[in-house]
Legacy VTK file of the C-alpha trace (Angstrom):
# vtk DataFile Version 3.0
C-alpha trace
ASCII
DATASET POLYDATA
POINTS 69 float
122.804 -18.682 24.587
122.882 -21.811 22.518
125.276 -22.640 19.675
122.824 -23.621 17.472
119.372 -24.084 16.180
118.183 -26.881 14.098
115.411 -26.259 11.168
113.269 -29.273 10.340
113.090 -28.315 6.046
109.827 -29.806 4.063
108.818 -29.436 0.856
105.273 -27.538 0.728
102.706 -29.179 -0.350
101.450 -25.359 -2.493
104.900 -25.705 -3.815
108.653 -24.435 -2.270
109.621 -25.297 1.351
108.568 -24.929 4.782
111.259 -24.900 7.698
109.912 -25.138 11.432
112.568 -24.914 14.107
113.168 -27.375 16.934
112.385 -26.117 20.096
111.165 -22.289 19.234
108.473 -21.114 17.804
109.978 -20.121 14.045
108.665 -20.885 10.913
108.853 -19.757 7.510
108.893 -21.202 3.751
109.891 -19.958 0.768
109.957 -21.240 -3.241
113.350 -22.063 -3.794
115.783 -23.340 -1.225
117.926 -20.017 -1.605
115.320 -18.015 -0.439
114.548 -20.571 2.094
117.994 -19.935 3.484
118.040 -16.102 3.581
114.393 -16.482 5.451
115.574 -18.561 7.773
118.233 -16.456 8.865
115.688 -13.461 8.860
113.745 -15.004 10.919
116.471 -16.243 13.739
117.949 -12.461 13.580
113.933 -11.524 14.208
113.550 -13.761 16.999
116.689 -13.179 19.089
118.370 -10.572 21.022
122.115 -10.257 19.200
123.906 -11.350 22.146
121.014 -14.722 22.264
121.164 -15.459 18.976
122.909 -19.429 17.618
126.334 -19.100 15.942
125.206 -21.651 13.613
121.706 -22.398 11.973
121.420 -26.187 11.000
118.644 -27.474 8.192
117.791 -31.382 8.306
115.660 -32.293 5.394
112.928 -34.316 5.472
111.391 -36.171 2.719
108.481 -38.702 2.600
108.567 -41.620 0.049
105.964 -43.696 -0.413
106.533 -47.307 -2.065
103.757 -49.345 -3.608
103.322 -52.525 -2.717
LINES 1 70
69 0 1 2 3 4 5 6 7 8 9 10 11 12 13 14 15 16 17 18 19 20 21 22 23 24 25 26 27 28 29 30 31 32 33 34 35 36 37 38 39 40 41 42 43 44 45 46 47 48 49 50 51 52 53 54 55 56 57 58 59 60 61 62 63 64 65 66 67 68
C-alpha cells in the first residue's frame, strides 16, 4: 500500500481540467476544479481495493505560458 498518489492537473483544452495520475493508469476531468476533486477521489476509490487504497491524494498543477518574443 502506498501513502499517496500524485495527480498531474491540466486545464482542458474543450474547457475544465484533466488530472492523469503518476504511475497508474487513472484519469478523469471535470469543468470546475470542485468537481475535479470529487472525480478524482471517485476514481482512486474505483481503482483500489479499500485496504490498497493512498491515505492521501496529491494534485500538482501544471500550466503552460507562452511568452512572445
Amino acid at each position: 500500500m502506498k501513502n499517496e498518489i500524485i495527480f498531474m492537473v491540466e486545464e482542458s483544452i474543450e474547457g475544465g481540467f484533466e488530472a492523469k495520475a503518476l504511475g497508474y493508469s487513472i484519469f478523469t476531468q471535470a469543468e470546475t476544479m470542485e468537481l475535479l476533486k470529487q472525480m478524482v477521489l471517485d476514481a482512486v476509490n474505483c481503482h483500489f481495493n479499500p485496504e490498497d487504497k493512498p491515505k492521501t491524494i496529491r494534485l500538482h498543477f501544471v500550466k503552460d505560458e507562452v511568452v512572445a518574443v
